[in-house]
MIDOSE-1310 file (N, C-alpha, C; in nm, 2 decimals, decimal comma, always signed):
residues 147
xxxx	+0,19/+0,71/-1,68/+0,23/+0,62/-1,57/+0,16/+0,48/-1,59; +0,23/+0,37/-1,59/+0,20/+0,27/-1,58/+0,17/+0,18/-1,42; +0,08/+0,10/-1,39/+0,08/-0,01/-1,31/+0,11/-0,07/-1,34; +0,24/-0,19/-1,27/+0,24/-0,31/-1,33/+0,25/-0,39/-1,22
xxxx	+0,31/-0,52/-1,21/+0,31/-0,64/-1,07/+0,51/-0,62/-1,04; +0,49/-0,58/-0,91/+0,61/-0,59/-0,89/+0,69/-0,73/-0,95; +0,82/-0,70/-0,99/+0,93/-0,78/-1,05/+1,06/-0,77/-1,00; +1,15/-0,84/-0,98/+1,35/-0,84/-0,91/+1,34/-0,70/-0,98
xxxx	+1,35/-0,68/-1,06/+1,43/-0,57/-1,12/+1,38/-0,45/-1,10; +1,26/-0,41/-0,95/+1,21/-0,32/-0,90/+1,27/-0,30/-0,78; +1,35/-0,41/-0,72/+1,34/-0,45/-0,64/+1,44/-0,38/-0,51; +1,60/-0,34/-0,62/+1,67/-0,25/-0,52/+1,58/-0,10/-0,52
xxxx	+1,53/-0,06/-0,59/+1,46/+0,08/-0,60/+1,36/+0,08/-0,45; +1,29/-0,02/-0,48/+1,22/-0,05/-0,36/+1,23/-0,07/-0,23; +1,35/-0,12/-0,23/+1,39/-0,11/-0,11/+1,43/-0,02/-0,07; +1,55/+0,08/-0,11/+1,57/+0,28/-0,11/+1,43/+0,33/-0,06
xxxx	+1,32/+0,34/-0,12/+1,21/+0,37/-0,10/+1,18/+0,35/+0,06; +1,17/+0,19/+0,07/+1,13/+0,18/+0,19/+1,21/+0,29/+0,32; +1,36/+0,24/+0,29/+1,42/+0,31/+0,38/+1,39/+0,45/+0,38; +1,35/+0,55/+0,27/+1,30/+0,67/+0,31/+1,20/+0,68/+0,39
xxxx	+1,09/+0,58/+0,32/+0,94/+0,61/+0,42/+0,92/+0,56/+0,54; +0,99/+0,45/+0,54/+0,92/+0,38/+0,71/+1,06/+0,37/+0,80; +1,03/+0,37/+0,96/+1,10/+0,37/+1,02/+1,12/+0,23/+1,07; +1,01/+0,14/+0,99/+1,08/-0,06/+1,00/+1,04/-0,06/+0,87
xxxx	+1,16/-0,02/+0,77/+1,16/-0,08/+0,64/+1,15/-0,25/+0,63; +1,01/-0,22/+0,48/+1,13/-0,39/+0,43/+1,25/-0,41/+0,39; +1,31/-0,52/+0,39/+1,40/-0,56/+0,32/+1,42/-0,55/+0,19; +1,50/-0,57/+0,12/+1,49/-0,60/-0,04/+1,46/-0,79/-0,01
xxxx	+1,52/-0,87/+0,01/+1,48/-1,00/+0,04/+1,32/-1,01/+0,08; +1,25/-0,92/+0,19/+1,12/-0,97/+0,25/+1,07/-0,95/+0,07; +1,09/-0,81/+0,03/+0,96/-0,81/-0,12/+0,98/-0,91/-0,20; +1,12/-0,95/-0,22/+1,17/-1,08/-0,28/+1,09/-1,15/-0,28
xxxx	+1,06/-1,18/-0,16/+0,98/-1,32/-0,11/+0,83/-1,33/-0,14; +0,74/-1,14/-0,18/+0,64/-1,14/-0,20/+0,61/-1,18/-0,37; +0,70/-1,12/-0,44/+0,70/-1,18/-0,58/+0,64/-1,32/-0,61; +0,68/-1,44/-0,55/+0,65/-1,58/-0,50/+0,51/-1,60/-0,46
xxxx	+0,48/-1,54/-0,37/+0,36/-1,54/-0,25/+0,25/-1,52/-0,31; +0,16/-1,70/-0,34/+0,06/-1,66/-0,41/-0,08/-1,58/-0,36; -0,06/-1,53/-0,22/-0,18/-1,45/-0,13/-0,18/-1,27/-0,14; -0,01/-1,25/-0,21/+0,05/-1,10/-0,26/+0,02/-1,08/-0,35
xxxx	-0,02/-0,90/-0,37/-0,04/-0,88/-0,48/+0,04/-0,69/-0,49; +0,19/-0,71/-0,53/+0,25/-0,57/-0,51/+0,24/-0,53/-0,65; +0,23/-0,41/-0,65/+0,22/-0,32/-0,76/+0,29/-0,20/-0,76; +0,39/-0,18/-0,88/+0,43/-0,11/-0,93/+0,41/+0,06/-1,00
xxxx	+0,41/+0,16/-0,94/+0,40/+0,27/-1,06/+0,50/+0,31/-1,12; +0,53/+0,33/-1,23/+0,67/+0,34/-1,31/+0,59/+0,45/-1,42; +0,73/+0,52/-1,44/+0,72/+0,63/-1,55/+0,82/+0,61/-1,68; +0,86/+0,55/-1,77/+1,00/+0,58/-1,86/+1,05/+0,51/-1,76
xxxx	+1,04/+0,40/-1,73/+1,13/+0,28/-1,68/+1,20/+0,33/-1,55; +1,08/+0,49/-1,47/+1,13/+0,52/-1,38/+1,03/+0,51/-1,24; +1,07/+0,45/-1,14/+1,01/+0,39/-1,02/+0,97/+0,48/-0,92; +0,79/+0,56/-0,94/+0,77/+0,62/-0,90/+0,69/+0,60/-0,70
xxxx	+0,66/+0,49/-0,74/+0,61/+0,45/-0,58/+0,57/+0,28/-0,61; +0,50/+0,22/-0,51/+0,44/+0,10/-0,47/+0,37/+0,06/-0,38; +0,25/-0,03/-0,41/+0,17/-0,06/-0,30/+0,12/-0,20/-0,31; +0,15/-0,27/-0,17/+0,13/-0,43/-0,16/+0,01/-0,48/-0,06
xxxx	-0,06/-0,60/-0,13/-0,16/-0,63/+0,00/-0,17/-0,80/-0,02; -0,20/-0,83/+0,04/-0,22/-0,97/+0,07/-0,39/-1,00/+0,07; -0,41/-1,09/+0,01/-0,55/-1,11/-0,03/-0,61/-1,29/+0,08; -0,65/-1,28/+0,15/-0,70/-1,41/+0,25/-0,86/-1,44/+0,25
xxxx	-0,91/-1,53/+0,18/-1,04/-1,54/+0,17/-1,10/-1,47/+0,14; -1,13/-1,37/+0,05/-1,14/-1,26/-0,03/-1,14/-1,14/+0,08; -1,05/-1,13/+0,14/-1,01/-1,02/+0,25/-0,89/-0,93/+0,23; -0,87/-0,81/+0,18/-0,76/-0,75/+0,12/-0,64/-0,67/+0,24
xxxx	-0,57/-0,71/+0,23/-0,50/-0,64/+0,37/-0,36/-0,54/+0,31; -0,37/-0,43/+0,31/-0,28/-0,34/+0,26/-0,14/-0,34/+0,35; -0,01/-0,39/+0,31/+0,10/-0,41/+0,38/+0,14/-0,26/+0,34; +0,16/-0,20/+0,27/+0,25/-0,08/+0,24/+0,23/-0,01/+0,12
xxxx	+0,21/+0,08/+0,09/+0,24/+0,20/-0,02/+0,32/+0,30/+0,00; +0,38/+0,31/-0,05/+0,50/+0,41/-0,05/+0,55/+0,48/-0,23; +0,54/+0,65/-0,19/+0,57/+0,68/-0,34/+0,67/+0,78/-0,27; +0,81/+0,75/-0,37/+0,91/+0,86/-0,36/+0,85/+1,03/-0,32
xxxx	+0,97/+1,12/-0,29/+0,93/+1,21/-0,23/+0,85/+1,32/-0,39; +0,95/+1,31/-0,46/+0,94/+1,40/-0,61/+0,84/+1,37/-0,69; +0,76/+1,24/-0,64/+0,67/+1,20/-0,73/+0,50/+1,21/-0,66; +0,55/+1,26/-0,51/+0,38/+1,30/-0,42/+0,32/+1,40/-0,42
xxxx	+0,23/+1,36/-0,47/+0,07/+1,46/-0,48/+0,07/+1,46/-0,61; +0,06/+1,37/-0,67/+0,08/+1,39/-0,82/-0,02/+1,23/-0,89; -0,13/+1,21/-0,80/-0,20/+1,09/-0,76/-0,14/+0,93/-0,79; -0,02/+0,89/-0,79/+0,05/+0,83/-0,79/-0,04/+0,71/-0,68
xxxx	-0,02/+0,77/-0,57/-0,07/+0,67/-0,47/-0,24/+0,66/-0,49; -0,30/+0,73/-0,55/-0,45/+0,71/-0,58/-0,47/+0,63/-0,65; -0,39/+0,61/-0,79/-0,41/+0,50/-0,86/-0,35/+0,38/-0,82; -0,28/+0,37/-0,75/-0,19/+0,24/-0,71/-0,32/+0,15/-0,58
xxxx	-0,36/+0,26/-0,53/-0,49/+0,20/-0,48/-0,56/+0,14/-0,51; -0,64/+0,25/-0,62/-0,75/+0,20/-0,71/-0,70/+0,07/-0,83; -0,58/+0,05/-0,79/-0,57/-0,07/-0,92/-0,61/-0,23/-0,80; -0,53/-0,16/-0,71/-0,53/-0,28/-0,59/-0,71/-0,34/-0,55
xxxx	-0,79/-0,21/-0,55/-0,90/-0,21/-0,51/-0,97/-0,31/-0,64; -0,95/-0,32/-0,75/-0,96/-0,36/-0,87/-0,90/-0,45/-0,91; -0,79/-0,54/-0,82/-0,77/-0,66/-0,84/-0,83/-0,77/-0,73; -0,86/-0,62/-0,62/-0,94/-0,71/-0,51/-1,12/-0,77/-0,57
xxxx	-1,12/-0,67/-0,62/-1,24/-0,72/-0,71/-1,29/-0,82/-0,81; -1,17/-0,86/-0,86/-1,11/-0,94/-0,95/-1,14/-1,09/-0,90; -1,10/-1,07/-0,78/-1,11/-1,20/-0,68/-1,23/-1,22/-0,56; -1,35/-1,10/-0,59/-1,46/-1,14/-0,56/-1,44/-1,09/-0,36
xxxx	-1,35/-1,00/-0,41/-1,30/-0,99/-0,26/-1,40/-0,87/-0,19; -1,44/-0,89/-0,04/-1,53/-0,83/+0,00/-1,47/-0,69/+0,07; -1,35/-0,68/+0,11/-1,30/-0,53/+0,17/-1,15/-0,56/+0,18; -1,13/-0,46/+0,22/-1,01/-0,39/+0,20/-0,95/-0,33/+0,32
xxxx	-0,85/-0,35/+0,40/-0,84/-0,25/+0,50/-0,67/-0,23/+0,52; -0,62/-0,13/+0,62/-0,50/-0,07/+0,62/-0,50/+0,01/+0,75; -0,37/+0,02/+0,79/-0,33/+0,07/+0,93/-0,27/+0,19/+0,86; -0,28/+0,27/+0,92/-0,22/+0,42/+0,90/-0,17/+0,54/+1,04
xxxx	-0,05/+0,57/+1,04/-0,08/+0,70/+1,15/-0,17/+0,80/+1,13; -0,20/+0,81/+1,25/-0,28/+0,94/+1,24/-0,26/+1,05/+1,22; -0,07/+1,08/+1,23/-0,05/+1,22/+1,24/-0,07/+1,23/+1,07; -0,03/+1,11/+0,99/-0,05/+1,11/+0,84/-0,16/+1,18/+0,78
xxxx	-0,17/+1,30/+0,81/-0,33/+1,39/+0,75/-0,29/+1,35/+0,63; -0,19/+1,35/+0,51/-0,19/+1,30/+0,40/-0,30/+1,24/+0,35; -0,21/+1,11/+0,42/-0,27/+0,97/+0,42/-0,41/+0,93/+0,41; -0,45/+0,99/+0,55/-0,56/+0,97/+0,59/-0,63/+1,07/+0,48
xxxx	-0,59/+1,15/+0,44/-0,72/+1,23/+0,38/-0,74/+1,16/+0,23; -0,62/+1,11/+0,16/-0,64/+1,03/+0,08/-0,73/+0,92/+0,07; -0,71/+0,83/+0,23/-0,80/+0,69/+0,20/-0,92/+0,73/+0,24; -0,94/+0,82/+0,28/-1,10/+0,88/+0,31/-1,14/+0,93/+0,16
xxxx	-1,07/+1,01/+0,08/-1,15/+1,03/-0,02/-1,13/+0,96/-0,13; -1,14/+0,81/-0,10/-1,12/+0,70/-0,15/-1,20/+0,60/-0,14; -1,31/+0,64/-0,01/-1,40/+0,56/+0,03/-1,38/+0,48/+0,16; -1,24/+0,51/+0,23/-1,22/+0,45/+0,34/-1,30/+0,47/+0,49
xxxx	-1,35/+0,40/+0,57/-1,32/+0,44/+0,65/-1,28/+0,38/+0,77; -1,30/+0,49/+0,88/-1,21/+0,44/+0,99/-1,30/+0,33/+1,07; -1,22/+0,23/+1,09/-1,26/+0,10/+1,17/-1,23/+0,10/+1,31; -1,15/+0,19/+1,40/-1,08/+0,15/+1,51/-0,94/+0,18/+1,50
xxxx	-0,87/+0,18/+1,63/-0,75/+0,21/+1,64/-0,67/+0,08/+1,70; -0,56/+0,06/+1,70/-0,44/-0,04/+1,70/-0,35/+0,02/+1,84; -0,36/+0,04/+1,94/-0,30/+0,13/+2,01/-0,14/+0,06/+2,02; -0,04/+0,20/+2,00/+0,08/+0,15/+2,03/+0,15/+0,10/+1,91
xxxx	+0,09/+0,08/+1,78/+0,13/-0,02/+1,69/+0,24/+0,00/+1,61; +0,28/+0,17/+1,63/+0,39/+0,18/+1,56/+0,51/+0,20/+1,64; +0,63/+0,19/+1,61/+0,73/+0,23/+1,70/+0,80/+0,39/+1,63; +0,93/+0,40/+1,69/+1,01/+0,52/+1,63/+0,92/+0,64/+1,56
xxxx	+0,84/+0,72/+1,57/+0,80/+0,71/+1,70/+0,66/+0,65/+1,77; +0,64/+0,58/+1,89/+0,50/+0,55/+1,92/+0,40/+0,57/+1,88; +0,34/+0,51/+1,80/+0,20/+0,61/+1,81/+0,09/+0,52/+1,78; -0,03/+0,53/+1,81/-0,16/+0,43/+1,76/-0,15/+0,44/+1,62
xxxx	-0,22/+0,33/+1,62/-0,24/+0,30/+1,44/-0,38/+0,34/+1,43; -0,46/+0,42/+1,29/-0,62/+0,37/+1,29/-0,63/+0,30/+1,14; -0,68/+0,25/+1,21/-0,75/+0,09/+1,11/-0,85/+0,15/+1,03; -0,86/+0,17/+0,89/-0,89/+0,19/+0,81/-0,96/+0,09/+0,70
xxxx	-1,08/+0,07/+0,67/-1,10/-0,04/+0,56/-1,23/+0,05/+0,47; -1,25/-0,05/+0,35/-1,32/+0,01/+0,28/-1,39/-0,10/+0,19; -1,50/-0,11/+0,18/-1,59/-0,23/+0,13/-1,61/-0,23/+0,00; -1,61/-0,36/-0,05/-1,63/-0,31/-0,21/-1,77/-0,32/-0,23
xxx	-1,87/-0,43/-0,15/-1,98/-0,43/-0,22/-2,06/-0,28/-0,24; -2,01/-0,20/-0,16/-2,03/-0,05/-0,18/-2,03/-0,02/-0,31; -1,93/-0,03/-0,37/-1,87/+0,08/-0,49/-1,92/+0,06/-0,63
């Protein structure tokens, strides 16, 4: 498995993706636009030129803000999304950046169990923040001068 920087030519795959995972996908145009965006930093995991997941954050005064990760269904639990972290966590570092944080459901035991055994933790909750269906968000972050 390779990390690489998201590129156009990930770009319809990525969008399919979105639409499976989230119930307010991006666009293929919004990731478009992050390509450009010198504050983005999306990342690719690819197998044999094949598009196993992605994960994007925006970096603000060395403050890392996780917009999305998403790994196809056939390719989870197979630490896909661990390393797509840990590379992000690693370019946040790169830039001298102090933490890291991310919104998550909570019904996501997945999720959550992942960014906890990742070093995350929980910050607070977002009430209301998702829609289809409702539910609080918890705010998740993770500090690098820790690690």
């Amino acid at each position: 498995m390779q990390i690489l920087p998201m590129q156009e030519r990930h770009l319809d795959d990525l969008a399919r993706l979105e639409q499976i995972c989230f119930s307010q996908p991006w666009s293929r145009a919004s990731l478009l636009e992050e390509i450009e965006n010198p504050t983005a930093v999306f990342l690719v995991a690819e197998e044999d030129d094949h598009i196993l997941g992605y994960a994007g954050m925006h970096v603000v005064c060395r403050e890392g803000y996780i917009d999305n990760i998403a790994v196809f269904p056939e390719a989870r639990r197979k630490g896909v999304a661990r390393q797509l972290i840990n590379s992000l966590i690693e370019r946040l570092r790169e830039q001298q950046g102090v933490f890291l944080t991310l919104e998550v459901r909570p019904s996501n035991a997945a999720a959550v169990s992942l960014y906890r055994s990742l070093g995350f933790q929980e910050a607070g909750r977002r009430p209301r923040f998702y829609t289809a269906p409702t539910e609080d968000a918890l705010l998740m972050t993770f500090t690098l001068g820790n690690q």
